[in-house]
C-alpha angles and dihedrals in degrees: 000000000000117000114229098266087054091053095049088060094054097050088050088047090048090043104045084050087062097042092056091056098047102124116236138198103245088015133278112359122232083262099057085065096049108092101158093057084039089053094046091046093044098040097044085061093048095055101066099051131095120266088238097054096043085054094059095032078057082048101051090052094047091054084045096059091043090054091047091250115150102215091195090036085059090038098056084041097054092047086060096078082070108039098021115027100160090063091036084064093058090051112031094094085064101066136076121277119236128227138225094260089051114044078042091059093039092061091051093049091050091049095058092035097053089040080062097047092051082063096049092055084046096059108027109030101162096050089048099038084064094050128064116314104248103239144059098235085064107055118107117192091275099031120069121191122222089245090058081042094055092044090057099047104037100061092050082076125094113239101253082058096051093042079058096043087051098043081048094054099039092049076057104050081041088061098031098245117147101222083186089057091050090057090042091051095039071054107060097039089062087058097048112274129126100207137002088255091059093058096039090060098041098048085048086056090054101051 
């Protein structure tokens, strides 16, 4: 049985597969060659999930890759009802349906998910005034908010991944930990900070 770290790096191993194989208009984007922002984004979400859900969540990639299903594919598609309707249109017939449990667990787990972001803008506005606006009203066709994010990841789980997400992120509201504070501060420790403070003052100093 695989402790978390070891998960986490099968999932990033899993993940970074399919992200080098989303396919993309005038060929791979600058982002598709960044593994090491790919990596800080992929693994601070990790992190603050629970070992159980990041064991089916391997597994449904896993079952993804063996059925020839492209998770992140699906993921940047389904954002596009959002930033790019108009494609979305032409796709959207290619993707899975959704059914009833699920869309009614993804919205639970975005309302949690977007409260603690709220926070986040409330305690470190210069950090999160540099990253994705929170919500969809807000998305222009370069510019995706963390809710149209949400809404793309979220329906590429299985359904025993998204009940533990869920279970996971309920046991942290229960016991008033910001999951969303724990990524943003793995974050900004990859990129030299000691504390959320510190670079909340110092990226205040550069604007």
């Amino acid at each position: 049985m695989l402790n978390k770290d070891e998960l986490i790096n099968k999932v990033l191993e899993a993940e970074w597969k399919m992200f080098q194989d989303v396919p993309n208009i005038g060929g791979k984007a600058a982002c598709q060659e960044d593994y090491r922002t790919f990596k800080i984004n992929r693994v601070g979400q990790a992190i603050t999930w629970s070992s159980a859900a990041l064991e089916s969540y391997l597994t449904d990639l896993i079952e993804a890759d063996k059925n020839q299903r492209n998770l992140l594919t699906e993921k940047y598609g389904r954002m596009m009802k959002s930033t790019s309707p108009e494609e979305y249109a032409n796709i959207e017939n290619l993707l899975p349906t959704l059914d009833g449990d699920v869309t009614t667990i993804i919205e639970e787990i975005i309302k949690i998910i977007l409260a603690w972001e709220e926070e986040l803008k409330s305690k470190y506005p210069d950090i999160t005034k540099r990253g994705r606006p929170t919500y969809s009203s807000q998305d222009t066709l370069r510019v995706t908010s963390i809710e149209t994010y949400l809404r793309g990841e979220l329906p590429t789980y299985s359904l025993k991944t998204l009940k533990l997400l869920k279970e996971n992120i309920l046991n942290q509201q229960a016991n008033r930990i910001n999951a969303s504070e724990i990524t943003l501060e793995y974050m900004m420790k990859q990129y030299g900070f000691q504390s959320l403070e510190e670079a909340n003052n110092k990226l205040k100093t550069k604007l």
